[in-house]
C-alpha positions in Angstrom: -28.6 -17.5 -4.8 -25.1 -17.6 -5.7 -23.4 -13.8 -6.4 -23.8 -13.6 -10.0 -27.6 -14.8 -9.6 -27.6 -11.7 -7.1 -26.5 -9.8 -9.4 -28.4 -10.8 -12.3 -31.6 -9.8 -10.3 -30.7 -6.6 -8.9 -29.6 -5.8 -12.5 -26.0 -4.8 -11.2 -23.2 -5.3 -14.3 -20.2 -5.2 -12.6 -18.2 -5.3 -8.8 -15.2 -5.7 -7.5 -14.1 -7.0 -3.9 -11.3 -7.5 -2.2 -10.4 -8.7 1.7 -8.4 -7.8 4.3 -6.7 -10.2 6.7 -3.7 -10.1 8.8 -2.8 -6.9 7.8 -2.7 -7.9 4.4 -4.3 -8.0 1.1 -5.9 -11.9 1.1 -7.7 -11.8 -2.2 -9.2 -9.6 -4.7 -11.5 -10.7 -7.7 -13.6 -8.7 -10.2 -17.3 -9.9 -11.1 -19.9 -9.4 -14.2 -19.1 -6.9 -16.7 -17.4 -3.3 -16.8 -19.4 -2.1 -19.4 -23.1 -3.5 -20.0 -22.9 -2.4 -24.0 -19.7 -4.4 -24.7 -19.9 -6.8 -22.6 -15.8 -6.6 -21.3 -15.3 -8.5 -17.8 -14.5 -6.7 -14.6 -11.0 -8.0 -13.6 -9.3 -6.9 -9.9 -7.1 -4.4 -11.9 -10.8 -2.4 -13.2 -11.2 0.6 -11.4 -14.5 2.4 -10.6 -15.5 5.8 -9.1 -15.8 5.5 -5.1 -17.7 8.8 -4.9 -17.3 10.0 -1.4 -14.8 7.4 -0.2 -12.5 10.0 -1.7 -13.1 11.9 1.4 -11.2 9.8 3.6 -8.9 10.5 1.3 -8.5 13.8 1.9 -8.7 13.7 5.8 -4.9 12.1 5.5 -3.6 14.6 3.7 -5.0 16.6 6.0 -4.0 14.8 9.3 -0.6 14.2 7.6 -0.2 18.3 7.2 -1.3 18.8 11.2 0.9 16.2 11.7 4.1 18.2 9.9 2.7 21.0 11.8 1.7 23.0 8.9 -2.1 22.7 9.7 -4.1 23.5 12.9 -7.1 21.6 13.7 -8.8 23.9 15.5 -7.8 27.5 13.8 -10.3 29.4 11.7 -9.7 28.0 8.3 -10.1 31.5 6.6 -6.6 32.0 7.9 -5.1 29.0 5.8 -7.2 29.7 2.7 -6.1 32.1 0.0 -7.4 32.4 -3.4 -11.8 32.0 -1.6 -12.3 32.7 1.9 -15.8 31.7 3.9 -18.0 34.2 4.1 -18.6 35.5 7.6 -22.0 35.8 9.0 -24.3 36.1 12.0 -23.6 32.4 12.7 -19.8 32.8 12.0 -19.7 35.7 14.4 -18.3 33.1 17.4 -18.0 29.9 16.4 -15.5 29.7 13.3 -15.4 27.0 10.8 -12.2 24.7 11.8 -10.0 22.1 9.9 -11.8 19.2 12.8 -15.2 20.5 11.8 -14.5 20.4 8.1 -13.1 16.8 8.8 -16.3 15.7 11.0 -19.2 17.4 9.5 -19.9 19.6 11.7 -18.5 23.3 10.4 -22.2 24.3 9.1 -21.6 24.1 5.7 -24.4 24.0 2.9 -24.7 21.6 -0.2 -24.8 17.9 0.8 -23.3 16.3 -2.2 -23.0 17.3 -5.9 -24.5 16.1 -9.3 -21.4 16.0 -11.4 -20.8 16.7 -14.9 -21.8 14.2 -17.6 -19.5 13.9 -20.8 -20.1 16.8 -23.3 -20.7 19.4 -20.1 -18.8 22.1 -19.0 -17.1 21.2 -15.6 -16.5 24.1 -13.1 -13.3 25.5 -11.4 -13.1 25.3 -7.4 -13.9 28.5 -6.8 -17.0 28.8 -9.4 -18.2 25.4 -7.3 -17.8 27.5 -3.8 -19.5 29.9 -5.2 -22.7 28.3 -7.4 -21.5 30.3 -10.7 -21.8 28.7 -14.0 -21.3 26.0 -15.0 -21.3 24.7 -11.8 -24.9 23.2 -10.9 -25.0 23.3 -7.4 -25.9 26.1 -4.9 -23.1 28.3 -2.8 -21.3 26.6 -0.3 -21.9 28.6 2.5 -22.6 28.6 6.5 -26.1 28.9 7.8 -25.7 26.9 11.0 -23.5 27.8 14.0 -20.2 25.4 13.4 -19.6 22.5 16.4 -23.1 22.7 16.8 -24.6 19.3 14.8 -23.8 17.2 12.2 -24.6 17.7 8.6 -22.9 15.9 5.8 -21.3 18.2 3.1 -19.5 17.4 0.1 -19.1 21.4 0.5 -17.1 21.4 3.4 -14.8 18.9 1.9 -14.5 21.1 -1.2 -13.6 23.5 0.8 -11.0 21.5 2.6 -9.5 21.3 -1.2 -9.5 24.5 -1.4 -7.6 25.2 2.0 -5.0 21.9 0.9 -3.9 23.4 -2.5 -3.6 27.0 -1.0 -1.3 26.1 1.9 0.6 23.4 -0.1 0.9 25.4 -3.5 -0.4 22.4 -5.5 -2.9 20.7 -7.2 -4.9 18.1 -5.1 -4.2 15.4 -7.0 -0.6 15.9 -6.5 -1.0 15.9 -2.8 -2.9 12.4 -2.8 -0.6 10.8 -4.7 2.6 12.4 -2.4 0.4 11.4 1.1 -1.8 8.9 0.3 -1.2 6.8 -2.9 2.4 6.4 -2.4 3.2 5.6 0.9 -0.3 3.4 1.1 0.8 1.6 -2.1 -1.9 2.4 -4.1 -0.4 1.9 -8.0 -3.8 2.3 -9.9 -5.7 5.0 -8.5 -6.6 8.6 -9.9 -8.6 11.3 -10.5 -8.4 11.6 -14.3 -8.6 8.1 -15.7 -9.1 9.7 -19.4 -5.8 11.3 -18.5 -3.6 8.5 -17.3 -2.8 6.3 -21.1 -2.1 3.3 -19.2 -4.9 3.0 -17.5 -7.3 3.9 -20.7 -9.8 1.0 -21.7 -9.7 -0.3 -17.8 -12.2 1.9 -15.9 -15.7 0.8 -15.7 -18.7 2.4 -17.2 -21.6 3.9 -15.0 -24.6 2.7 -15.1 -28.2 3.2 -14.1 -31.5 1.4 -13.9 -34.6 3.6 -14.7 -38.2 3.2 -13.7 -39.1 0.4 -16.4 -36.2 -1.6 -15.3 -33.8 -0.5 -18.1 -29.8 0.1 -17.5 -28.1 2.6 -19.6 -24.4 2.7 -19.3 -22.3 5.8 -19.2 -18.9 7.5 -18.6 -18.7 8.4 -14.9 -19.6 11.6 -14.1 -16.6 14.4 -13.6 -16.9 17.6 -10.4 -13.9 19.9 -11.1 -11.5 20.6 -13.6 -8.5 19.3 -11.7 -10.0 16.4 -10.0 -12.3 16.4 -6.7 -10.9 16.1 -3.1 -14.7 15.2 -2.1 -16.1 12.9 -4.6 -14.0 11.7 -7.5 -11.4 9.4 -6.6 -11.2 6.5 -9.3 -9.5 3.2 -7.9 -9.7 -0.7 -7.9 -10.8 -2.9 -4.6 -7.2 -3.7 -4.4 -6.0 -0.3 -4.3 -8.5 0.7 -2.0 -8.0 -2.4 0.9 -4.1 -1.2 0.7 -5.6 2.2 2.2 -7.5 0.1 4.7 -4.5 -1.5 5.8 -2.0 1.7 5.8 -4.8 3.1 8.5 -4.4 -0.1 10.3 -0.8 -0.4 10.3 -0.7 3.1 11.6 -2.8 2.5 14.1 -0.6 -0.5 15.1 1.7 2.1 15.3 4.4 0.6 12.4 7.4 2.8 11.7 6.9 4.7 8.4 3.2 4.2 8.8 1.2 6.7 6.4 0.0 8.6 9.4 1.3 9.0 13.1 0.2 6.7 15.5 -1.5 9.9 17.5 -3.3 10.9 14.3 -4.6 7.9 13.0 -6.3 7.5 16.5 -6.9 11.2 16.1 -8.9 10.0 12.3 -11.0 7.1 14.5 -11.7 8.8 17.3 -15.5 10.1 18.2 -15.2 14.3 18.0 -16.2 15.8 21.0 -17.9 18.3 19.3 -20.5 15.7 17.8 -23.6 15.6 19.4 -25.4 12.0 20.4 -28.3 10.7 19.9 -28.8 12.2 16.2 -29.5 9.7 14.0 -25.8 9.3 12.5 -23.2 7.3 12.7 -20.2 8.5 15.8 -18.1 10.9 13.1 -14.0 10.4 13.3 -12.0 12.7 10.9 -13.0 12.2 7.6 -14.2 8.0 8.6 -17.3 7.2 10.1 -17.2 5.1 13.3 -20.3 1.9 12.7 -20.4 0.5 16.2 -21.5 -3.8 16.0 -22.0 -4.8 19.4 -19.3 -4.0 20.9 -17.1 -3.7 18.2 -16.5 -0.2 16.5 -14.8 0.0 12.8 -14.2 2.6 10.5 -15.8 2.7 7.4 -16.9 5.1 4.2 -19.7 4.7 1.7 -19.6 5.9 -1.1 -22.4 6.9 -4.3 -22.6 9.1 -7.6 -24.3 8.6 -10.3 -23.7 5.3 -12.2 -21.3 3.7 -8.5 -21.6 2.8 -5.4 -18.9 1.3 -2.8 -18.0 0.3 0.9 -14.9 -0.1 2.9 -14.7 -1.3 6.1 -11.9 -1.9 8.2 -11.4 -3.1 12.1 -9.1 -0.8 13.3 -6.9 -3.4 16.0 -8.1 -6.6 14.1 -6.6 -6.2 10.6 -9.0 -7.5 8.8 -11.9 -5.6 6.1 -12.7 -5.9 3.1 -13.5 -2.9 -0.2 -16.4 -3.4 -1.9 -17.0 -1.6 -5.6 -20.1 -1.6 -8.2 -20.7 0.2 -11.5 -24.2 0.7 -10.8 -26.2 3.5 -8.4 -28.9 1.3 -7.7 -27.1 -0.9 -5.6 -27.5 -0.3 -1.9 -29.2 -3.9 -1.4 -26.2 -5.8 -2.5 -24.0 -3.8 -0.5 -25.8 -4.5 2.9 -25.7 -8.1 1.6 -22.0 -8.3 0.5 -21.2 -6.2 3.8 -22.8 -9.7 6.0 -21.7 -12.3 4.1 -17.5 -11.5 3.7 -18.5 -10.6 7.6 -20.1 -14.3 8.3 -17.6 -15.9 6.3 -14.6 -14.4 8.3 -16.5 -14.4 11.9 -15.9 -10.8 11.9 -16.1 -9.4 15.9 -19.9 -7.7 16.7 -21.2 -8.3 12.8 -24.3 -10.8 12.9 -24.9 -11.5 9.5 -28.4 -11.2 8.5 -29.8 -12.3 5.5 -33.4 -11.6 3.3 -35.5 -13.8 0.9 -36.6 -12.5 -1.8 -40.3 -11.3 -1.8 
């Protein structure tokens, strides 16, 4: 099958993809349709909701802060935070939620991932989030593990990591991205308010969703806060998002006026200490998970909310990855499949492509 075939049988509207080579951009192309009920083309300027890729998002800022020596890795984050502090408990009483464990999964924190808001529903504040109160629809955010003791992914710990970014810096998150991240990365077209930006109205993609029978509906993507999530609502284009892969790769290269240090983008792809083996997961860097091929180690994100799903994958000395977006939440096959073939077609180091028939 050629892509759009693909597509066309795993009922999937709309993707975008872009690769990286040499430290650069090489090409980026749009594929299918942004919106199933209009039938308007995806284009490489089209950007879609990358869920929890928005986490490594945050981890710069946050790296970028330890890095200005305004952050701590490794303090108690209740002394950073302001206007919410964590609640202390028996499993507090030693071990402290940190700014590395909030980074690396590993602080304890409840509530895995969040629902989001359709259009026409209320849409919570921060601190009603943290704290489970209406309208927000998810439980407390709260510790009941000891913290540096396992992993356990939590789009809670990274709202709390919001949280503890706007109290220190004064600001709203999305202001901080677009200082630490969008800026010096080069990333023109991303956001966390597309219905907010006028000149990028009319070019975001629609959700969408395949139910039981086989039937997609298409929707507006789903909103988490108010202001814009620091865990799961980053909107951007493939383009966009392989300029990010390459500022973490030029850093590590260690290029003047990189986007991080060279010590803390090693710092972001290193394995934490603190992470035990042997569970199941992924090595954990800061805010990146490690996928090891082989020999060969990258750093990657995944990302998935209602209506999207989307990849990046970068080598970290190479220079070379590729960002990978689709309008629809029922598309984890395509991404394993996308993942192998840019892989094959660039002989990408440890990645042995592997391919299924249909059955």
């Amino acid at each position: 099958m050629n892509l759009q075939e693909r597509m066309k049988s795993l009922k999937v509207p709309g993707l975008s993809i872009a690769v990286v080579k040499d430290f650069e951009l090489q090409w980026a192309k749009g594929y299918g349709v942004r919106a199933s009920r209009t039938g308007a083309l995806v284009t490489e300027d089209t950007l879609f909701q990358v869920a929890s890729i928005t986490k490594s998002i945050s981890a710069v800022i946050a790296l970028r802060l330890v890095q200005d020596g305004i952050l701590d890795l490794d303090k108690d984050v209740n002394g950073y935070l302001k206007r919410w502090k964590v609640p202390e408990n028996e499993f507090t009483r030693v071990e402290k939620v940190t700014l590395r464990r909030l980074l690396s999964h590993t602080a304890g924190l409840t509530v895995r991932g969040f629902r989001g808001y359709a259009e026409g529903e209320a849409v919570p504040t921060i601190l009603q989030l943290l704290d489970g109160l209406p309208p927000a629809n998810n439980a407390p955010v709260r510790v009941d593990r000891v913290p540096g003791t396992e992993i356990r992914y939590s789009g809670g710990g990274y709202t709390v990591l919001q949280c503890l970014l706007e109290d220190v810096m004064g600001r709203p998150y999305p202001e901080l991205a677009a200082e630490f991240v969008f800026a010096p990365a080069g990333m023109t077209r991303s956001t966390f308010c597309p219905p907010c930006e006028d000149s990028l109205k009319g070019q975001t993609s629609m959700g969408h969703s395949v139910d039981d029978s086989g039937n997609v509906t298409s929707f507006k993507g789903y909103a988490f806060l108010d202001k814009g999530s620091g865990c799961c609502e980053l909107w951007t284009t493939s383009s966009d998002l392989a300029r990010f892969i390459i500022a973490i790769q030029r850093a590590l290269r260690g290029d003047p006026g990189s986007i991080l240090s060279l010590e803390m983008a090693r710092a972001m792809i290193s394995p934490q200490k603190n992470v035990p083996k042997g569970s199941g997961v992924f090595d954990k860097g800061l805010g990146c998970d490690l996928p090891r091929f082989g020999d060969a180690v990258y750093f990657n994100h995944d990302g998935g909310n209602i209506g999207f799903s989307a990849r990046y994958l970068g080598h970290p000395e190479g220079g070379y990855g590729f960002a990978l977006m689709i309008n629809s939440d029922s598309a984890s096959t395509l991404v394993e499949e996308l993942t192998m073939a840019v892989a094959g077609a660039y002989g990408w180091e440890g990645i042995k492509p592997v391919f299924y028939k249909e059955r």
